[in-house]
N, C-alpha and C positions, 0 to 999 in steps of 0.2 A: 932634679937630677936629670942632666942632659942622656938621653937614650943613646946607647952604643953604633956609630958608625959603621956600616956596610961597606962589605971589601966588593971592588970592580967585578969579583967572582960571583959574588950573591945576585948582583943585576941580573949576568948574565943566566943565572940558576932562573931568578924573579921570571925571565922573559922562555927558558924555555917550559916551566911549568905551564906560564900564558896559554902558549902554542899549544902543548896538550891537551890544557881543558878544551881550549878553542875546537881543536882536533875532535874532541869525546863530542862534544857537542852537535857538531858540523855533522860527524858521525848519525848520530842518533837522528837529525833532522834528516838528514836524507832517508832512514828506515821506514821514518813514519811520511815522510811521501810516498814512497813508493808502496808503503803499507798501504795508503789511500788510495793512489791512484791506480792498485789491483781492485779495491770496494770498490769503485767507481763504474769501472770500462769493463769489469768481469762479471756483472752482477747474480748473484744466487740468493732464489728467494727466502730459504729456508735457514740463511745466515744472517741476511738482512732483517728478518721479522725477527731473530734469536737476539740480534743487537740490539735494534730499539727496542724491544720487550723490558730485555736488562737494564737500556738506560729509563724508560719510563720509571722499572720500579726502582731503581734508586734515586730518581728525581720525584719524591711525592707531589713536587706543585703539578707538572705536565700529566694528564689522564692517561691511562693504559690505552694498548692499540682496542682492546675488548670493548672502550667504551664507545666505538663507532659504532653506527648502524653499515648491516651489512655488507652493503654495494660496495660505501666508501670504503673496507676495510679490503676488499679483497680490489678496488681498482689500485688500491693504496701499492700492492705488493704485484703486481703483474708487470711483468719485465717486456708485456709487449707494448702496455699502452703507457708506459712511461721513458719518455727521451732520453739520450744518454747524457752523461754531464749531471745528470739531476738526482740527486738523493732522497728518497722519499721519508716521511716523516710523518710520526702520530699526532690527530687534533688537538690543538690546543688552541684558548682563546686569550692572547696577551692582555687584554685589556677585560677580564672576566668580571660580572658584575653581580652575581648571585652565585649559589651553590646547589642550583637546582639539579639534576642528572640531564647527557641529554635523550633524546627520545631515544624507543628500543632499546634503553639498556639492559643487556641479558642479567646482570646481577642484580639489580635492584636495589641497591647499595643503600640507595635516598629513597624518599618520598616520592612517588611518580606527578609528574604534574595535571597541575588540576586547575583546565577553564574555566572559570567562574561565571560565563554568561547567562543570564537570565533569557530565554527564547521569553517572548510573550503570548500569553496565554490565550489571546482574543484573535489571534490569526494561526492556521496550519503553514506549514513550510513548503507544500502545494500552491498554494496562493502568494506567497513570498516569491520564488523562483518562478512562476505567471508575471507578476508582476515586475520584475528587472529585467524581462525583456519586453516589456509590452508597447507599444507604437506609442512613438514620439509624440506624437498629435495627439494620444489620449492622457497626457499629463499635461493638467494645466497649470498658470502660471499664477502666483501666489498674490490675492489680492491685493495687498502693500505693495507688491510690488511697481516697479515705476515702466510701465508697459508703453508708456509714450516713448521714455529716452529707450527705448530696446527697437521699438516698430519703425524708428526715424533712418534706420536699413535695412528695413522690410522686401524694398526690390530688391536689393545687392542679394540677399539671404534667400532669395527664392532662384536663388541662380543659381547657388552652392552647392553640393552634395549634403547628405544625410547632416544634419545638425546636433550634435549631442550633449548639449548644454546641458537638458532640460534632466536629462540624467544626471550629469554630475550636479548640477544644482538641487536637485530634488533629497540629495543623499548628506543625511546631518552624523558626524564620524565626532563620537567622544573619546575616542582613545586612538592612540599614545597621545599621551600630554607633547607639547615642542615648544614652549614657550613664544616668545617672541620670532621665530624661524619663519623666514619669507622665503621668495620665488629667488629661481639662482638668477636668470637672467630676462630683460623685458629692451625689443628694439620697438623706440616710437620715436614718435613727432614729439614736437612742445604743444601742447593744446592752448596754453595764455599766450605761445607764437604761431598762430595761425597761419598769417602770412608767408612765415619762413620755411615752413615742414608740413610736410605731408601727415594727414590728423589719422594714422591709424597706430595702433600698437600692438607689437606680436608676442604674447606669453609665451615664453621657451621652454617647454616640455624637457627636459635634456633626453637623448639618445629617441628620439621622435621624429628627426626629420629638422628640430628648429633650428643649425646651422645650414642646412641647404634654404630655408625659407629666407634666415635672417642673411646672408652675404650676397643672394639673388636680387632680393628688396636696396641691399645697401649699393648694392651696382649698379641699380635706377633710378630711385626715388630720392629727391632732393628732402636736404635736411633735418635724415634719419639719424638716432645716435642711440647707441645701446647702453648708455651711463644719463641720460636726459632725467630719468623717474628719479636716479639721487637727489636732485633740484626738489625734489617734493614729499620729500620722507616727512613721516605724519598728514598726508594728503593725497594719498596713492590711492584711497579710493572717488574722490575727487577728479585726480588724472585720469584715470581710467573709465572714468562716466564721461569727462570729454573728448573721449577717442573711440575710433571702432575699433575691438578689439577681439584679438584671434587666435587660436591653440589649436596643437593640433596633439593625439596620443595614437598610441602604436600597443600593438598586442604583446601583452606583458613578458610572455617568453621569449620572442625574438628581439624583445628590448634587453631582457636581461642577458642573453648574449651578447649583444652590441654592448651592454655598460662593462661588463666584464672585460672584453678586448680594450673598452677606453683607458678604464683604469691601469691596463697594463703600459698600453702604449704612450700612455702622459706618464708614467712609473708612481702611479698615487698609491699602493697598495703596499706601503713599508705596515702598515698595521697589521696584514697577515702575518709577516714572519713566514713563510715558507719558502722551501728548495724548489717545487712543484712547477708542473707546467699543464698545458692544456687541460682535460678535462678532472684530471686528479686537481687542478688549483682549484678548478671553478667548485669543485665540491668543497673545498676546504673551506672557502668565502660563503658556500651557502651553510655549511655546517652552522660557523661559528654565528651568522646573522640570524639564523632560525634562533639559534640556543640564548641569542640574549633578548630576541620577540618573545622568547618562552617565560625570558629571566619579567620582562617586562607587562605581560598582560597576563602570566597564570598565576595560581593561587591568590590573585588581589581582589577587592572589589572596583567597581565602577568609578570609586571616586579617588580611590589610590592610582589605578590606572592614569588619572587624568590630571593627577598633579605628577607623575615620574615622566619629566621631560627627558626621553631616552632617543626620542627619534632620530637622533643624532646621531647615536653609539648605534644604534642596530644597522641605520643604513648610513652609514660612517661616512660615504660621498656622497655629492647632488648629484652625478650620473647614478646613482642607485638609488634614488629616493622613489617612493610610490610617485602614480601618476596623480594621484588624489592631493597630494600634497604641494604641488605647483600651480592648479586650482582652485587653492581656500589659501584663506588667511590664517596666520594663526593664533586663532583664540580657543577657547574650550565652549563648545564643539565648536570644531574645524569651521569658516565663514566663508562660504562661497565668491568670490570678486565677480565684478557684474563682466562678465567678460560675454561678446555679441555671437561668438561663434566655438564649438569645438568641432574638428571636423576629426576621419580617421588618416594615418599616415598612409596608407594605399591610395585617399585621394588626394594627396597635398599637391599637387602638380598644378592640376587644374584649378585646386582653389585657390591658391596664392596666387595664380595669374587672374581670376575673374577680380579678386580684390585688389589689383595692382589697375587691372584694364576700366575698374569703376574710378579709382579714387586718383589716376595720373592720367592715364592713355585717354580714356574718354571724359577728362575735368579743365577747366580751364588751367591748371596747374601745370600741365605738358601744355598750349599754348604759351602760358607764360614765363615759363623756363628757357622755351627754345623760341621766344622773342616770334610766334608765329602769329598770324590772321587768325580769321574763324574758318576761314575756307582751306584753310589748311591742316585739318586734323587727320591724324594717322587713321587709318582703317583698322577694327579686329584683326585682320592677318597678318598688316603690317607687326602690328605690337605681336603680335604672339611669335611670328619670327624674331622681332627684338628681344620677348622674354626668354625666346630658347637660346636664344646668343649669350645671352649674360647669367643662365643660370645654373647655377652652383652646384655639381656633384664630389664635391672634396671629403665631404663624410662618411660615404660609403665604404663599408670597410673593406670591400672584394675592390675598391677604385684604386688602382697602382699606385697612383701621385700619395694618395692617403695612406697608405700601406708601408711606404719607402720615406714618410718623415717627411713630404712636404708639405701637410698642413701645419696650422698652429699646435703646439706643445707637446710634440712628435718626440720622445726622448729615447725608446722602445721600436725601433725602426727595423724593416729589411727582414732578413733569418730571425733575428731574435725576436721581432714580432710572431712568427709564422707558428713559433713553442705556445705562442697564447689564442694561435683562431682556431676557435670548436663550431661546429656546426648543428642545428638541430638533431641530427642522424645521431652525433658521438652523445645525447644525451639520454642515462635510461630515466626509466617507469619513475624512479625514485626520484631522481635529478629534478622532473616538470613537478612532480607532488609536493616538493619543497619550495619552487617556485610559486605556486598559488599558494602556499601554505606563508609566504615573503608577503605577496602582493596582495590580500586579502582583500583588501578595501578596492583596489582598482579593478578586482572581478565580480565584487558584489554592487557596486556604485556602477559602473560602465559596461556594457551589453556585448562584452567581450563572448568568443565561444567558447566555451569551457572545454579546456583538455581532456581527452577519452580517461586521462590516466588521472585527473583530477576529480574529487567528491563533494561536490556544491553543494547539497545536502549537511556534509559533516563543516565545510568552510560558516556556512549560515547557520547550525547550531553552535559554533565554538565563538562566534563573534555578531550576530544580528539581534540587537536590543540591547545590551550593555553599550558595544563598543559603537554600533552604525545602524543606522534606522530610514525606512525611508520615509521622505515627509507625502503630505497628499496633493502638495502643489510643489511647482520650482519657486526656489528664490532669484530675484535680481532688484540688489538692494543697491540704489545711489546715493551719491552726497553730493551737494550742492555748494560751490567756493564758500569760504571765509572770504568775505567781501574784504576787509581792511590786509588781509593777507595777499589776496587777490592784487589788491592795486599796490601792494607791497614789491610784489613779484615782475608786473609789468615795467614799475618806474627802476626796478634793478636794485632797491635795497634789502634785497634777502641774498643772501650767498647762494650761489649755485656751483653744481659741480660736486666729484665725490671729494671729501678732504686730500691734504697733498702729505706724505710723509713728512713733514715741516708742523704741519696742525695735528696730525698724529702723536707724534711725537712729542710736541708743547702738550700737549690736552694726558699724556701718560705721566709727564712729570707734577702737572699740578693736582694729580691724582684721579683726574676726571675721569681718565680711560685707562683699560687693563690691556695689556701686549696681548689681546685673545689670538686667537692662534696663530701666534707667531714662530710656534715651532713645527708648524703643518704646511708649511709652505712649500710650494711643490719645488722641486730640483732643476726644472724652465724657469720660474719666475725669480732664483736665484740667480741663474746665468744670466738672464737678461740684467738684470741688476748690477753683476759684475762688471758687462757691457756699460752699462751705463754711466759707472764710476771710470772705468778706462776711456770713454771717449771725454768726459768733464778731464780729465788730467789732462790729456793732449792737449 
């Protein structure tokens, strides 16, 4: 049965009912802006905590503002230390991975959590805290160990400031498990091309000074490449024993400010999910990363601990990874790499220049670059004016150029940067206690000075013998080539280079390999990308 035809009147009916809803609608969306944009720009505290209170409890996943610890609740709601534009907002962890409470929670709701570590019995914690600062030179070096390939830059090392190897090498870390999880970044020479590159290699600490060391080094020294050690995956500690190699770390609180600004200004931190700015984010970020070190090392034993590969999820970026962790390998327990040198980031100026001035300025490698005589080699002052010409202050986060977007993956620039720089001053009592309570390993492992406001004492009962121990020598363990691989590598029948999105992509469909996270990809390495397709069309 055909349906009864519409008279020209009805259209016209049809279209102005349209308009009305249209109208009601239009209506109503402008009430609730301008409802907004009074929350916004008019702010009162005793409104704002009444809304989110309300919306907490009718969203039971998100926690009440009650379950913060004090500071964060009350910097949460102060209308002086929060920017305008910005809506403040109760903790929550989007990516939560237990049900533990988290600390100070005044109801008690849960289970309070519970340390598990075993202190051992045969030493006091007098003698423990003695002994993590104790002089360099009274730790010796571990008789396996390969003392010839370490002594073969014995002059260069006595040139250096304070050496801190012998610390991080001496300290064996059973927990958190990280699986297979390596170093973010390593600039070196090829060691099987001697001839082409200069033979050292620089372990990049992130937020420690290694982009001033690594772009200094790249604007002198011939033949350096920061993707070279792909070439030798399953052979990295190999590479590494035929190179001098060098680190340097930085004091964990002023690094964890610096990672904090990084992550905002490359726009890495979509896994918070918050509205937040300056010193109310950074608390957010250290909330939620305490609460899932909590989720991951309390109530377990030692060997639960050490199969939950969580290193990942607590400190979610390699700008926030412990310092401990860019230093070892990863195996259970953590494996030291024979690395020749750690120095501290307050001397990195001078070191990186005494190892440029050993291994270029004063080697036949500066002759033979610049096609010179013998009688023509540069003086010390010479080169040290050449290193101050070409060396690299782009990282600094107080450096303009840095601050305004023109380093690398600057997405967070200008004013909108300025919402994310805090300062030692803007952080309280609470704020550094969470910080060592983060970095644990890099205050008990490295002879950092412990913050007035931090408890070493309670750090090494909650974590020394279960989780980190120290040994009674250092290690520096090498490996010696695969000879048939070896001659593999020089005649050019091994691939080299990281794969190319072409072998990516073949190796995903034949199942070989998983798109791993190909959905964390930062929002720079898109646009570049985008670039990349628009210049291939042209």
């Amino acid at each position: 049965m055909q349906p009864p035809r519409m008279s020209p009147g009805s259209d016209a009916l049809r279209q102005k009912i349209f308009f009305l809803r249209l109208s009601v609608c239009l209506f109503w969306a402008f009430v609730i802006v301008f409802a907004l944009c009074i929350y916004v720009f008019f702010p009162h505290n005793a409104t704002h905590q009444t809304i989110i209170e309300s919306i907490t409890q009718i969203n039971a996943i998100v926690p009440s503002v009650s379950d913060l610890p004090q500071n964060f609740r009350q910097s949460l709601f102060s209308s002086s230390a929060q920017p305008s534009n910005f809506v403040p907002e109760a903790y929550y962890d989007p990516e939560s991975r237990c049900d533990l409470p988290i600390d100070h929670d005044p109801h008690k709701r849960n289970p309070r959590i519970v340390y598990t570590n075993k202190f051992p019995d045969d030493v006091s914690i007098e003698e423990i805290m003695a002994k993590r600062v104790e002089p360099v030179e009274n730790i010796p070096m571990c008789p396996n160990a390969d003392r010839a390939n370490f002594e073969q830059h014995k002059q260069l090392l006595s040139k250096l400031p304070t050496n801190m190897v012998a610390y991080a090498n001496r300290c064996q870390i059973n927990a958190i498990g990280r699986g297979g999880r390596q170093f973010g970044g390593l600039l070196s020479g090829d060691p099987l091309m001697s001839h082409l590159s200069t033979q050292i290699g620089f372990l990049h600490v992130y937020k420690a000074g290694g982009t001033t060391v690594r772009d200094t080094m790249n604007n002198v020294l011939p033949g350096l490449g920061r993707t070279i050690w792909h070439n030798y995956r399953g052979h990295l500690r190999e590479f590494m024993t035929s190179l001098f190699m060098f680190s340097f770390i930085r004091d964990p609180v002023t690094r964890a400010i610096s990672s904090y600004f990084e992550l905002h200004r490359r726009n890495e931190t979509d896994i918070c999910k918050n509205n937040m700015a300056g010193v109310d984010s950074f608390r957010f970020m250290s909330t939620m990363m305490n609460n899932r070190m909590d989720c991951s090392l309390a109530n377990k034993n030692k060997y639960a601990k050490m199969k939950d590969l969580t290193v990942g999820e607590i400190y979610f970026n390699m700008h926030i990874m412990p310092q401990m962790y860019f230093l070892t390998e990863g195996q259970n327990p953590w494996k030291p790499w024979p690395v020749n040198y750690v120095g501290n980031m307050t001397e990195l100026t001078d070191a990186t220049f005494e190892v440029m001035w050993d291994f270029y300025w004063n080697s036949s490698d500066y002759l033979e670059h610049h096609k010179l005589n013998d009688d023509q080699k540069i003086s010390y002052e010479d080169a040290k004016k050449e290193f101050e010409k070409h060396y690299h202050h782009g990282r600094d986060r107080h450096y303009k150029k840095y601050f305004e977007g023109g380093e690398r993956h600057g997405v967070i620039v200008g004013d909108q940067a300025k919402r994310y720089q805090i300062e030692l001053d803007n952080l309280s009592d609470d704020d550094i206690r969470d910080i060592c309570n983060l970095y644990w390993m890099d205050y008990i492992c490295l002879p950092f000075d412990i913050p007035k406001q931090c408890n070493l004492t309670e750090l090494l009962l909650r974590h020394y013998g279960d989780d980190v121990v120290y040994k009674d020598c250092w290690e520096y363990e090498t490996k010696q080539w695969d000879v048939e691989w070896k001659g593999k590598y020089i005649n050019g029948s091994v691939p080299r280079g990281r794969k190319t999105s072409d072998q990516i992509q073949k190796r995903m469909r034949d199942g070989l390999q998983k798109p791993k996270g190909a959905k964390k990809r930062s929002k720079v390495m898109q646009y570049f990308g985008r670039q990349r397709k628009k210049q291939k069309l042209q």
